[in-house]
C-alpha positions as CSV (number, residue, x, y, z in Angstrom):
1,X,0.0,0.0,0.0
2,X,2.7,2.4,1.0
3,X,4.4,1.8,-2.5
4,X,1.1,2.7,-4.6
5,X,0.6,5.6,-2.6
6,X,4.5,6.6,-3.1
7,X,4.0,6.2,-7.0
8,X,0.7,7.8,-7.4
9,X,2.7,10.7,-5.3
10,X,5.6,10.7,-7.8
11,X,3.2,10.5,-11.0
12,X,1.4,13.7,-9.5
13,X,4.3,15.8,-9.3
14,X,5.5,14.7,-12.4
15,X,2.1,15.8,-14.2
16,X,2.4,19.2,-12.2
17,X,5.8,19.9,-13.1
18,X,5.0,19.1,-17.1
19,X,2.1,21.3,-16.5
20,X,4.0,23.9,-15.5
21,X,6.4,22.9,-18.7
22,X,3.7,23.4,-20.6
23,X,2.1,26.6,-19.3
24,X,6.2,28.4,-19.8
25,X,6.1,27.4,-23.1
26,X,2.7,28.7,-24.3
27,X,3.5,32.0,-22.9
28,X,6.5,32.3,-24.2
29,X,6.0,31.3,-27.3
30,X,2.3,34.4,-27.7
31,X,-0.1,32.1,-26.6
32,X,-1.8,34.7,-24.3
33,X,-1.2,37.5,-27.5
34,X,-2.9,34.6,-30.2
35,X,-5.9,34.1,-27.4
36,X,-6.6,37.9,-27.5
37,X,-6.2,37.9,-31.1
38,X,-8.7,35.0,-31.5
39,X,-11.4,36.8,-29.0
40,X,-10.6,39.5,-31.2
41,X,-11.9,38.0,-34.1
42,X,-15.2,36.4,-32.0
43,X,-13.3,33.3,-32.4
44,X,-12.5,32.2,-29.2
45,X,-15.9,32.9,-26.6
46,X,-15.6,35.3,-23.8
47,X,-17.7,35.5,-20.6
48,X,-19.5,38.4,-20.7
49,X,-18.4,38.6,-17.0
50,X,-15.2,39.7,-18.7
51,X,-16.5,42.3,-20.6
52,X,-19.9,43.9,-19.0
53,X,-20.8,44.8,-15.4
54,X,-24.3,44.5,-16.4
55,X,-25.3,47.5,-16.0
56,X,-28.2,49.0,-18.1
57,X,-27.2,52.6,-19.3
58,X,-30.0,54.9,-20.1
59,X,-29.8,55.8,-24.0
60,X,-32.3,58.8,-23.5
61,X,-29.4,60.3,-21.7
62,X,-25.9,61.3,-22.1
63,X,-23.4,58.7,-21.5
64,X,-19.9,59.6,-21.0
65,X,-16.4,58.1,-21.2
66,X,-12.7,59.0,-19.6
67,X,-13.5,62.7,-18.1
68,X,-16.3,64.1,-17.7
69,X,-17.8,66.9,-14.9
70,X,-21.6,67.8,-15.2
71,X,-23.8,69.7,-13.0
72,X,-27.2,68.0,-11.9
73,X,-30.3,70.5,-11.6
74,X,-33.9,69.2,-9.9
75,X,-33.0,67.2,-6.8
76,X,-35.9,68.0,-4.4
77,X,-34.8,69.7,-1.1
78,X,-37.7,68.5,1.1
79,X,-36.4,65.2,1.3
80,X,-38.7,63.6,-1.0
81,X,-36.0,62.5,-3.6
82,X,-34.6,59.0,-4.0
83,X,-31.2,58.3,-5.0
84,X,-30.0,55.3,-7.2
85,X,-26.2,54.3,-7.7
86,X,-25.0,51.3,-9.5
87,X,-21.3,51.4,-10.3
88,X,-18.7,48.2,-11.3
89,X,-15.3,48.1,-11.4
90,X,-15.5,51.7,-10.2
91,X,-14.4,53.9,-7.4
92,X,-16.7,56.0,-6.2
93,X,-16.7,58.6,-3.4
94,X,-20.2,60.9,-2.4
95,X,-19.0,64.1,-0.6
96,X,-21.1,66.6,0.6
97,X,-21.0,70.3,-0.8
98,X,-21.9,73.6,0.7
99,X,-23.3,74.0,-3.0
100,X,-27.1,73.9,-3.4
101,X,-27.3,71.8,-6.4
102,X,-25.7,68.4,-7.0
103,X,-22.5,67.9,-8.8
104,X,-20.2,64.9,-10.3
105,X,-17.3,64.5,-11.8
106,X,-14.7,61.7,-13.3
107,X,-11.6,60.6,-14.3
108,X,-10.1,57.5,-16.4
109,X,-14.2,56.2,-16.4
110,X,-15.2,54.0,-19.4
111,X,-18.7,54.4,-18.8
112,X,-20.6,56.8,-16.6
113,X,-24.0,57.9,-16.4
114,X,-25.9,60.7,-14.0
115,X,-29.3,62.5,-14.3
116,X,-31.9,63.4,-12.5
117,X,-35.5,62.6,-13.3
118,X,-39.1,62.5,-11.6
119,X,-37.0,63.4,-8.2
120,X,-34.6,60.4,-8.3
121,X,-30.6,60.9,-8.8
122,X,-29.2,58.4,-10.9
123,X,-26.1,57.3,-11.1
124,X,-24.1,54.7,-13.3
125,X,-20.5,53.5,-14.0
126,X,-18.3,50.9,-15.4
127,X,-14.9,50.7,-15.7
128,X,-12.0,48.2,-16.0
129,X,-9.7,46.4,-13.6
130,X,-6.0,47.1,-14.0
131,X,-3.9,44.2,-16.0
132,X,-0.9,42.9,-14.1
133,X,1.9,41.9,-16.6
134,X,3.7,38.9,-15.8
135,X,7.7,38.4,-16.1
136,X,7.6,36.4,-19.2
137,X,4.3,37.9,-20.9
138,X,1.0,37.6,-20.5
139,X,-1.2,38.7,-17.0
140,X,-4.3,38.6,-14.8
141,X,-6.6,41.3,-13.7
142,X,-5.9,43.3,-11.0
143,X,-7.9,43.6,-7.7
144,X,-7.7,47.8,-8.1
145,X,-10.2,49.2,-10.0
146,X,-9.7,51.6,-12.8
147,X,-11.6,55.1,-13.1
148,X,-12.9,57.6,-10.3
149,X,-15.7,59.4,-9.8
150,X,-16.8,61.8,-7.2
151,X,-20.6,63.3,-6.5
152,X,-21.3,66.1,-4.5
153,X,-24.1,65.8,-3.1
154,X,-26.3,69.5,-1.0
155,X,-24.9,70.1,2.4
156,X,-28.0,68.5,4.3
157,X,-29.4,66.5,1.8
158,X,-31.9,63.6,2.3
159,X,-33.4,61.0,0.5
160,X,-36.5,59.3,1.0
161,X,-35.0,56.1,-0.4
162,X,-31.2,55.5,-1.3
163,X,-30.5,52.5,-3.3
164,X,-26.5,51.5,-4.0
165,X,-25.8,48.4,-5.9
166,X,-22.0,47.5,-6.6
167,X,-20.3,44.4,-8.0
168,X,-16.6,44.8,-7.6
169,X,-15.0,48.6,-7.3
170,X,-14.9,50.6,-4.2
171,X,-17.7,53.1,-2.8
172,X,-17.2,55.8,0.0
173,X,-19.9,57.7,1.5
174,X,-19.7,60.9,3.7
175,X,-23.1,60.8,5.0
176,X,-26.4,59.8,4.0
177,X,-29.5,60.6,5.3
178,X,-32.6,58.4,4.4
179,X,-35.9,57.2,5.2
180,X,-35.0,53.5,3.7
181,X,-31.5,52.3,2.5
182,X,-30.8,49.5,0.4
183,X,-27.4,48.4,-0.7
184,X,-26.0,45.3,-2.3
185,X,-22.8,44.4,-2.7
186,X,-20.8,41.5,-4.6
187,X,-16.9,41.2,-4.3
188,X,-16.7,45.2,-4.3
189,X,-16.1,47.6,-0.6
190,X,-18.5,49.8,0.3
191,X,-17.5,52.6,3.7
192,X,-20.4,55.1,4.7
193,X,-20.2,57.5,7.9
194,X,-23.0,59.1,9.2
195,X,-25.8,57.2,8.4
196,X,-28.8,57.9,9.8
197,X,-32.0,56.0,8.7
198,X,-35.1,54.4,9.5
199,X,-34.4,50.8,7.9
200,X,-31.3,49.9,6.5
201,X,-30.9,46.6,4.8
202,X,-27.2,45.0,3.4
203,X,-27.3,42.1,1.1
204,X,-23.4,41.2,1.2
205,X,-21.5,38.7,-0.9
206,X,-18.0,38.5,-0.6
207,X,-16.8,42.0,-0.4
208,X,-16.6,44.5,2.8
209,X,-19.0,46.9,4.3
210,X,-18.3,49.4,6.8
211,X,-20.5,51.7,8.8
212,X,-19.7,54.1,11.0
213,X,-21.4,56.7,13.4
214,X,-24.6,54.8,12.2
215,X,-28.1,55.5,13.0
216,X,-30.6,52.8,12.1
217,X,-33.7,51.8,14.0
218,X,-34.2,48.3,11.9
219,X,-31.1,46.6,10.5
220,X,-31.7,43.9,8.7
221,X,-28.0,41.9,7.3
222,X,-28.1,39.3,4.8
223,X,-23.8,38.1,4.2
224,X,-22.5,35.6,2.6
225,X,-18.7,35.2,2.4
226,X,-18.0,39.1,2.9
227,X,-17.4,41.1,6.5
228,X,-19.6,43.7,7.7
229,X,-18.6,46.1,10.7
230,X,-21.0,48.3,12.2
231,X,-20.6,51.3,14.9
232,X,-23.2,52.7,16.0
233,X,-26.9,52.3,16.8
234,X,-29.7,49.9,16.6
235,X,-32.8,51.2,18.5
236,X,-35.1,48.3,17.2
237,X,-35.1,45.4,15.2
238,X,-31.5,43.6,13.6
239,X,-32.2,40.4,11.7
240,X,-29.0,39.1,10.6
241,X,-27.9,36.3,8.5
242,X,-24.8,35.0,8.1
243,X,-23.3,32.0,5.6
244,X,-19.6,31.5,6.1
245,X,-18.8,35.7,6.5
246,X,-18.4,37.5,9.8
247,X,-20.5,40.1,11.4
248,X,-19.2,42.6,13.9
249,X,-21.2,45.2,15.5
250,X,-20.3,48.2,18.2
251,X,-23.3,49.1,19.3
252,X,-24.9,51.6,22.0
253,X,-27.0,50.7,24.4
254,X,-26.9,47.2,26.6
255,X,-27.1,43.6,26.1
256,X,-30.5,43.9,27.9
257,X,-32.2,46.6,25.7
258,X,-32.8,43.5,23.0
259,X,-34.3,40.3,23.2
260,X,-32.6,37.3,21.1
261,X,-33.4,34.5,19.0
262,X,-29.7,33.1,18.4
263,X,-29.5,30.2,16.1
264,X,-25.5,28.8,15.2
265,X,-25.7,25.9,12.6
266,X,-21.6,25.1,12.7
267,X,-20.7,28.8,13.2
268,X,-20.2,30.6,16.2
269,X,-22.6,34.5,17.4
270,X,-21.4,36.3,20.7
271,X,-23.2,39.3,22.6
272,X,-21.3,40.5,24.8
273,X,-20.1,37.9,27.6
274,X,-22.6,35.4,26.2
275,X,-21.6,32.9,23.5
276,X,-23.5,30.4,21.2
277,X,-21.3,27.8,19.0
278,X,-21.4,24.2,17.8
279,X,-23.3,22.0,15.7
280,X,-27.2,23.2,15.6
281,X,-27.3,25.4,18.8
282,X,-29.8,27.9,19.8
283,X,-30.6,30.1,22.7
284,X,-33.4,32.7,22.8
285,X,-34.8,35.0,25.1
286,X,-38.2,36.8,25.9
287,X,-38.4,39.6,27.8
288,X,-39.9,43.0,28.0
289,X,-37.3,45.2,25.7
290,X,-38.2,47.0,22.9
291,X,-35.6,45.6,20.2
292,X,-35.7,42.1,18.8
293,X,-32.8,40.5,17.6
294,X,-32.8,37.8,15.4
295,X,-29.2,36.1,14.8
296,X,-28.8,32.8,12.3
297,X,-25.1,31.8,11.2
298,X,-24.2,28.8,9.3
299,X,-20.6,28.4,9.0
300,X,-19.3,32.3,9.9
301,X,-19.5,34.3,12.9
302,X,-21.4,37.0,14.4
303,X,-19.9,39.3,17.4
304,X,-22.3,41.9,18.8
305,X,-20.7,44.5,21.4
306,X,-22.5,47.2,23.5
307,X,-21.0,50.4,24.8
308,X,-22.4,49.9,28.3
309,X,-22.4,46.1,28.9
């Protein structure tokens, strides 16, 4: 037995290291150069992951490409107005502006879109991922993004609904002020200070959210391989799932403002001194607070600290 396993050992690393023979060679030799030239050609078919974020550009308005600044008139100041951002491969950072109307500008974008219409500030953008060149030809994309884009938004603005959907790319918020927030996002990072609204939900997948000096009465959390951090505030409801991510919260307040439904499949969820991990377990409690919090985990973690414990 010791012998098979020996030779089915040495037969591996000999397919590896011919593998690896084989891999010099082609890029050496153009390979990578004769695949581009084939896609080129709509030889050779290419995910159109590759290629498009996905996003749907409005063709009743302008699009622009590399530079661009524009001023955007009709944003309602009562606080009536939405606002809808969907960006890829993007970076993307919302300032406030002692300005009374709203503002954006861009540099090194492919594709970018903004307009305002019916009371709703749209915003769209695509770009490309830089290309790491390797020693002998050839590459791979980059994590970084390529492009940037900043929106300035009234000093004192709110939104009756905020919407911000990102694939990959990297999105920073000043503040944000809003009845309802929605944001979902895929491998991207996403940093907000100074939110203050009256639900809040985060559909994560695996990229990074960060929230600071938040202000949310219902949270709701939904992550799958990403991390979430949250300072802040949570004067009601916080339903939180988690698949094999983390979850960590600062949170005013103490453990005993909230009452828990914990649920741990093979993860683990602390609040404060109290810990639930292992296979299947659960621990709940039902007393007279005003908050509810309801925690499930399957394979990640959840921490949950309070400023006065």
């Amino acid at each position: 037995m010791n012998q098979w396993i020996k030779g089915i050992l040495i037969a591996s690393l000999a397919l590896i290291m011919l593998g690896g023979i084989l891999a010099a060679v082609g890029v050496m030799s153009g390979g990578h150069a004769s695949l581009n030239a084939l896609a080129a050609g709509g030889l050779l078919p290419v995910s159109a992951a590759e290629t498009d974020s996905g996003i749907a550009f409005d063709n009743r308005y302008q699009v622009w490409t590399s530079d661009f600044e524009e001023t955007l008139e009709g944003l309602p100041e009562d606080g009536t107005g939405r606002l809808e951002v969907e960006i890829g491969s993007v970076s993307l950072h919302v300032l406030e502006s002692e300005e009374k109307t709203a503002r954006i500008q861009g540099t090194g974008v492919r594709k970018a879109q903004a307009y305002v219409e019916d009371g709703t500030l749209y915003v769209r953008a695509e770009s490309g991922k830089k290309q790491v060149k390797w020693l002998f030809g050839g590459g791979r994309r980059s994590t970084e993004t390529e492009g940037e884009i900043t929106l300035y938004l009234p000093e004192g603005f709110s939104a009756e609904n905020a919407s911000l959907n990102m694939g990959a790319g990297e999105l920073v918020m000043d503040a944000l002020r809003t009845d309802r927030l929605y944001c979902n996002v895929g491998m991207g990072s996403l940093e907000m200070r100074k939110l203050r609204a009256q639900d809040a939900e985060v559909s994560l997948g695996m990229g990074e959210v960060g929230l600071y000096d938040a202000e949310v009465s219902d949270m709701t959390a939904d992550i799958g391989m990403g991390s979430m951090y949250m300072e802040g505030a949570v004067s009601q409801d916080l339903t939180a799932s988690c698949g094999m991510g983390s979850l960590v919260m600062e949170l005013a307040g103490s453990e005993g403002d909230y009452n828990y439904d914990v649920a741990a499949s093979m993860g683990s969820v602390r609040v404060g001194e109290r810990e639930c991990a292992g296979m299947s377990a659960h621990w709940a409690s039902d007393g007279k607070a005003v908050g509810n919090f309801d925690l499930d985990v399957s394979m990640g973690s959840v921490e949950i600290y309070f400023t006065n414990p």
